[in-house]
C-alpha positions in Angstrom: 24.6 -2.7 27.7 24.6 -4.0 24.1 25.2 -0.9 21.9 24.0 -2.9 19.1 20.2 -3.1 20.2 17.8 -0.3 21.3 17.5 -0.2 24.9 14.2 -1.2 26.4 13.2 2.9 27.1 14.6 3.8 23.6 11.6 0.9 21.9 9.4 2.5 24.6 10.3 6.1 23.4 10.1 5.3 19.7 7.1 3.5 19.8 4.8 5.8 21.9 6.0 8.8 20.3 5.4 7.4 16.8 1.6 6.6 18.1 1.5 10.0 19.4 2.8 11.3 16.4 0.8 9.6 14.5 -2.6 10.6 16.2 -1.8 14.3 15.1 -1.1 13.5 12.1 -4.5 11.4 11.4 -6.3 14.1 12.8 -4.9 16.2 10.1 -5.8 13.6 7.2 -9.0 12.5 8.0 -10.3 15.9 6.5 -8.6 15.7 3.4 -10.5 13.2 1.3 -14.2 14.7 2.9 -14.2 18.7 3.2 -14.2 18.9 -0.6 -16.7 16.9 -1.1 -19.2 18.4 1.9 -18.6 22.0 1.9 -21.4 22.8 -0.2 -23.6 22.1 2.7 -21.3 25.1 3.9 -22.2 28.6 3.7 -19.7 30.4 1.0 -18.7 26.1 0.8 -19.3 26.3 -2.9 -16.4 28.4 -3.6 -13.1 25.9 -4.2 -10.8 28.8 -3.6 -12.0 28.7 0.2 -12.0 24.9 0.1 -8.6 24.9 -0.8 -7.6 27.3 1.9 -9.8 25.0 4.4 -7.6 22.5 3.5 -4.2 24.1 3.0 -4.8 26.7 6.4 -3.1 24.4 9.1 0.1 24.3 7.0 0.5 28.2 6.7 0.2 28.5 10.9 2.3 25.6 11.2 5.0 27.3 9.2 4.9 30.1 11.3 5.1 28.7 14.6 7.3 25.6 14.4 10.4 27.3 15.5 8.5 29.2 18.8 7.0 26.0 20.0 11.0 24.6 19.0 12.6 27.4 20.9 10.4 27.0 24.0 10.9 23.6 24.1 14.4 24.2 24.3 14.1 26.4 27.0 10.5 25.1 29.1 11.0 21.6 27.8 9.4 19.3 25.6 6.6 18.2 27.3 4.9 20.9 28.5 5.2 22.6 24.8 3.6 19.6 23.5 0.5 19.4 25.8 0.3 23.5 24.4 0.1 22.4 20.8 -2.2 19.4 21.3 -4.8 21.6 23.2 -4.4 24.3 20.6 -5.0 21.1 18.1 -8.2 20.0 20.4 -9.5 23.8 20.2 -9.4 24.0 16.3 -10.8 20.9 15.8 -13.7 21.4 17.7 -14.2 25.4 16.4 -14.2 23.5 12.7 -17.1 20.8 14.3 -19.2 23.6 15.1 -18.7 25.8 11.7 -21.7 26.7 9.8 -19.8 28.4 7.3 -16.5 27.8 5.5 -15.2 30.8 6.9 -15.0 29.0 10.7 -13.5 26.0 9.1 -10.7 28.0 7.8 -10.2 29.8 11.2 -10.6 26.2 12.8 -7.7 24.3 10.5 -5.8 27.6 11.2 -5.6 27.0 15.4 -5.3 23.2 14.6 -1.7 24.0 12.6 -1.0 26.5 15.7 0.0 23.3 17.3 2.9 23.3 15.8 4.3 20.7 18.1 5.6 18.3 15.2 9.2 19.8 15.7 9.6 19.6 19.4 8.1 15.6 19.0 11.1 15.3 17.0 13.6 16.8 19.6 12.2 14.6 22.7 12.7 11.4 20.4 16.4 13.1 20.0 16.7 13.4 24.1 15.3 9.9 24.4 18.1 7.9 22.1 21.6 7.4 21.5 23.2 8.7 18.4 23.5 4.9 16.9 19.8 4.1 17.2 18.2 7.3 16.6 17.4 6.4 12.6 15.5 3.7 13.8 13.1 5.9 16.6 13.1 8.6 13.7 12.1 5.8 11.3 9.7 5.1 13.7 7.9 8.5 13.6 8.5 9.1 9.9 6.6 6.4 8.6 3.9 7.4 10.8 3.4 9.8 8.3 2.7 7.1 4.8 0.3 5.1 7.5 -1.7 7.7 9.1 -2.6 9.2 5.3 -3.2 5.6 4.1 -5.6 4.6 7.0 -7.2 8.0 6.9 -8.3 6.9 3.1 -9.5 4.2 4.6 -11.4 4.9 7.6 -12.4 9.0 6.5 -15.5 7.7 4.1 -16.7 4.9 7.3 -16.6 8.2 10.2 -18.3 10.4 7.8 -21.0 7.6 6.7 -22.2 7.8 10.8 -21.5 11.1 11.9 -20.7 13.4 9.0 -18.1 15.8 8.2 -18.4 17.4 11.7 -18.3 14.6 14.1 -14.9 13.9 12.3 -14.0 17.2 13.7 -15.4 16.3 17.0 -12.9 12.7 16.7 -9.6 14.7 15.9 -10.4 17.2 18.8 -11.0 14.0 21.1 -7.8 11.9 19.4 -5.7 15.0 21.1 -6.6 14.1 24.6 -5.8 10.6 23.5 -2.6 11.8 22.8 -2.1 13.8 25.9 -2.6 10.6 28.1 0.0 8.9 25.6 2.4 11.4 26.3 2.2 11.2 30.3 1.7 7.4 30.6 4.1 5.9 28.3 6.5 8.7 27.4 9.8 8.2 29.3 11.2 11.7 30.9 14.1 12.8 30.0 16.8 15.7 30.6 16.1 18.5 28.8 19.2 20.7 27.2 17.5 24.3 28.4 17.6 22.6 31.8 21.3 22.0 31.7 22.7 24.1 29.0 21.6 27.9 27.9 19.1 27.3 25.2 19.0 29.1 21.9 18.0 32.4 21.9 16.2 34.1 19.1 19.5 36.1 17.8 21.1 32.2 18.0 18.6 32.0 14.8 20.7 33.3 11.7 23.5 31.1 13.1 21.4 27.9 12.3 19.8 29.1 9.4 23.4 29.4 7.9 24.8 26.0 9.2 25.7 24.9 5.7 25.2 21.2 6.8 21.6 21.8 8.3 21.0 24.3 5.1 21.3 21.0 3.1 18.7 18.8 5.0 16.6 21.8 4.9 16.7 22.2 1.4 16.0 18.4 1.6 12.8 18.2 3.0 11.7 21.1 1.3 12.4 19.3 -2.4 10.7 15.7 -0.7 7.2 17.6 0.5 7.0 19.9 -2.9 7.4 16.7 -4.7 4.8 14.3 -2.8 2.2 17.2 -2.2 2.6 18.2 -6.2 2.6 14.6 -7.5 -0.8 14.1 -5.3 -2.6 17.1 -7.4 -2.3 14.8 -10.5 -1.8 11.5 -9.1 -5.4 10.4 -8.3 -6.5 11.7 -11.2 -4.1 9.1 -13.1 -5.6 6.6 -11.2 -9.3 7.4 -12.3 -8.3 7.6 -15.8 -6.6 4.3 -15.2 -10.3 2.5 -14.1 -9.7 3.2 -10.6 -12.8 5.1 -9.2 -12.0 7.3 -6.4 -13.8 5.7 -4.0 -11.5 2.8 -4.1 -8.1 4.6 -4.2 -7.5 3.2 -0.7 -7.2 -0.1 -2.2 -4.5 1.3 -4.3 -3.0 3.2 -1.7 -2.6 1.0 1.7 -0.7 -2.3 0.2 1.8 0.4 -1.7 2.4 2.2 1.4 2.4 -1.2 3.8 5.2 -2.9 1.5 7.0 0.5 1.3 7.4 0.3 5.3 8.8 -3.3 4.8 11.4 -2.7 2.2 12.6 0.6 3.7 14.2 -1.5 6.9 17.6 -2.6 5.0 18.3 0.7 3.9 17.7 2.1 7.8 19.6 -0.3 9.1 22.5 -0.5 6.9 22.5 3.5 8.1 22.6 3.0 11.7 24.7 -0.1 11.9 27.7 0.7 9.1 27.5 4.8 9.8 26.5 5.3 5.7 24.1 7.8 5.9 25.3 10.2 3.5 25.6 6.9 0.8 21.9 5.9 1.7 20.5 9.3 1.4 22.6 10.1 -2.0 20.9 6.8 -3.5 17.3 7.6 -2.1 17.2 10.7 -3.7 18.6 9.1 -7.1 16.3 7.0 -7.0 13.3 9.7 -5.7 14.3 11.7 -9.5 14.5 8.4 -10.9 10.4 7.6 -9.5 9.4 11.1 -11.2 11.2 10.7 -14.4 9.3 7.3 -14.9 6.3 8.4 -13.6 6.7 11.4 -16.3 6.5 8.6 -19.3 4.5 5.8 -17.9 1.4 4.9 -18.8 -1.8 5.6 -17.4 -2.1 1.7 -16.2 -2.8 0.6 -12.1 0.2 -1.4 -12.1 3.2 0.9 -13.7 1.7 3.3 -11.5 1.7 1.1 -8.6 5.2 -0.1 -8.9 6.5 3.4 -9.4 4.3 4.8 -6.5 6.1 1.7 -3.9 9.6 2.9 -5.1 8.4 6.2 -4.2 7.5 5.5 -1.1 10.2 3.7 -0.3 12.5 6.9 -0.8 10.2 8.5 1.3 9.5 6.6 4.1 13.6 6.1 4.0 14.5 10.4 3.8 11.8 10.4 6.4 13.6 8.8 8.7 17.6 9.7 7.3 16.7 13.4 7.7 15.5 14.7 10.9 17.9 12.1 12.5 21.1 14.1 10.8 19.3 17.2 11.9 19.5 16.0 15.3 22.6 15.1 15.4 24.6 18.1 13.9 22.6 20.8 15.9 23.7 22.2 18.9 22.3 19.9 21.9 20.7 23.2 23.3 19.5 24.4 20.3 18.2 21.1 19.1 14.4 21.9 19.6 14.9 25.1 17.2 17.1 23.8 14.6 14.6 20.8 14.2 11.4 23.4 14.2 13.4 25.3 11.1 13.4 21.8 9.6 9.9 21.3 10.2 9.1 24.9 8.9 10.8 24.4 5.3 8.8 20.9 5.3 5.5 22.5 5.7 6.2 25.3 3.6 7.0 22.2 1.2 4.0 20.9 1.1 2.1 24.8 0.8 4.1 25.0 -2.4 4.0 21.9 -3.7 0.4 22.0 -3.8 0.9 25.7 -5.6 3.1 24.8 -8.4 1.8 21.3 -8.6 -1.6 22.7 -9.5 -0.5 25.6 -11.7 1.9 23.4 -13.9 -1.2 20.3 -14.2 -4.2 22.8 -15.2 -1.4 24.7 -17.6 1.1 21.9 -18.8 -0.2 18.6 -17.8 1.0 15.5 -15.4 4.4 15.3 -17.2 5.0 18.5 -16.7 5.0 18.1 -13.1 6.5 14.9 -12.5 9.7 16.7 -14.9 10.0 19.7 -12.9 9.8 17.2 -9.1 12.8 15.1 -11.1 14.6 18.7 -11.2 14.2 19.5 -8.2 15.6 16.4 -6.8 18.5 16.6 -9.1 19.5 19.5 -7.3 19.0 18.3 -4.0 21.5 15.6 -5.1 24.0 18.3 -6.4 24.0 19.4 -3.1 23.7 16.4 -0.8 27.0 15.1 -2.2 29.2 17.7 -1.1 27.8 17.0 2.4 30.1 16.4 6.0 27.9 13.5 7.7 28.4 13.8 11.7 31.5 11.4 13.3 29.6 8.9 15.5 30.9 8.9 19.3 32.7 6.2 20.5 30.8 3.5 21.9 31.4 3.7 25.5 30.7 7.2 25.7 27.5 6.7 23.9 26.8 3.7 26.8 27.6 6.3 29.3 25.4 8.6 28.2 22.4 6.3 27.9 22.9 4.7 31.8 23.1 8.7 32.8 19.6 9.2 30.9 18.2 6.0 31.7 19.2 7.4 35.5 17.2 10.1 35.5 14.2 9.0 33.4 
């Protein structure tokens, strides 16, 4: 087998996966750009406080229950966890269709984050590929992310034109039996570790949580998802001041996220192929503080904002992919589901307080203020990147061994 290419069931992994992935997270964003906007037809809807907890409601249950649905993956496997999470997805959607009240929306958004399955996505995608390749698959899923918000600005204002803020509901809930089939028809099986190793346990926990190489990425994604949910409080707003009415922010939006997939490639594959992760990562987050520092003085013009917003992208679509795959490597195989739900924890607690500080430095200290203190935050995540031990690849036969024993048993 050429160790240099993906094998046929890793493409098939990565790709249906990604799609799955990427259903979920649709769901999720098609909301966004509509509930504020509609909840006034809402009883208590013309309250923003509760708008913004509407909105913000599936990250705080997701927070708290990525590392159980990781844990009993680990131990159940991954499959049956994830059919869990997408029902529990299905449920809230369709508990948020039927709201008359903001109140039910909230409690709906809150079972659609008790899904949490994001994590244990992750870990399967882990299972299902060799060590080499793995930055590709996780590439795959990651900028799943940067296309499923971009298509959900585009397609959110057409759904709610025919069938309103609920049927949009009604879709998500229906997109999660889409997803279910996805899993069953397309997903390879694979070994799980709980099946062949003893899983994780919960006093295993601390252990991982003091890792100092997985404390690193976590710190990681933490500074990545404060900085994009925080630059998106006064972001858009830049863009209507620059002539761009909201409405058309999709236009804006979809070609810089659509070349960002394109130019993040090289850097992924320089990664995989030449082993130079931690040099890849180091210079994505330079240049993620060097995107807020220029965003901090640029002009209020579409195309300063545009370029800057590509490069931004571009880091990352890039740390998307870098970081869960480092994550997967350095955990314990049989405690791989867990550390990667920790992971996915401290990234949605990211984007909870992003969107906190984001919104309490704009209303009391403006845009630059923001974009200065993102720039900060990713100058310390450099600090502590660089004194980081990147995972020794396997040899090359024993990674061949190990994909004709998986491919075996798929």
């Amino acid at each position: 087998m050429n160790s240099e290419r993906m094998s046929p069931q890793e493409r098939r992994a990565g790709a249906s996966l990604a799609s799955l992935f990427g259903l979920r997270m649709l769901g999720l964003f098609l909301i966004l750009p509509l509930l504020a906007v509609d909840a006034h037809k809402l009883a208590g809807g013309d309250n923003m406080t509760l708008v913004g907890i509407a909105l913000g409601a599936y990250g705080l249950t997701q927070a708290f229950l990525q590392i159980p649905f990781g844990m009993a993956s680990d131990r159940w496997g991954r499959k049956p966890v994830i059919v869990v999470g997408l029902l529990l997805f299905a449920a809230g959607s369709f508990l948020a269709g039927a709201a008359h009240s903001i109140y039910w929306v909230i409690a709906g958004r809150a079972v659609q984050g008790a899904g949490a399955v994001s994590s244990v996505v992750v870990a399967l995608t882990a299972d299902l590929t060799r060590e080499q390749h793995r930055t590709k698959a996780m590439a795959m899923i990651g900028s799943t992310i940067g296309f499923a918000f971009a298509l959900s600005l585009v397609i959110a204002p057409l759904l709610y034109r025919w069938i309103g803020l609920s049927g949009v509901f009604y879709v998500t809930g229906l997109m999660s039996f889409v997803a279910i089939w996805l899993l069953f028809s397309a997903v390879p099986n694979a070994t799980q570790p709980g099946h062949t190793e003893q899983p994780a346990r919960a006093r295993d926990l601390p252990a991982l949580l003091a890792q100092p190489e997985l404390m690193r990425l976590n710190l990681g994604i933490f500074v990545l998802h404060v900085s994009q949910m925080a630059m998106f409080v006064v972001v858009p707003p830049m863009l209507v001041e620059a002539g761009l009415a909201l409405p058309s922010h999709w236009k804006f939006y979809l070609p810089v996220v659509l070349v960002s997939f394109l130019l993040m490639v090289p850097a992924v594959f320089y990664a995989d192929r030449r082993n130079h992760h931690k040099s890849v990562l180091l210079a994505t987050v330079l240049l993620l503080s060097a995107v807020e520092v220029g965003l901090a003085v640029a002009p209020d013009r579409i195309m300063p904002l545009a370029g800057l917003m590509l490069a931004f992208f571009v880091a990352f679509n890039v740390l998307e992919a870098l970081l869960p795959s480092l994550v997967s490597r350095i955990a314990p195989a049989n405690a791989r589901g867990t550390a990667i739900a920790v992971y996915n924890t401290t990234q949605t607690l990211g984007l909870f307080v992003g969107g906190m500080i984001g919104g309490w430095l704009a209303k009391n200290h403006g845009s630059a203020a923001v974009f200065s203190t993102c720039a900060g935050l990713a100058a310390v995540w450099l600090l502590a990147a660089a004194g980081m031990r990147p995972p020794a690849p396997k040899r090359v036969n024993e990674l061949a061994k190990s994909d004709v024993s998986r491919s075996g048993s798929a």
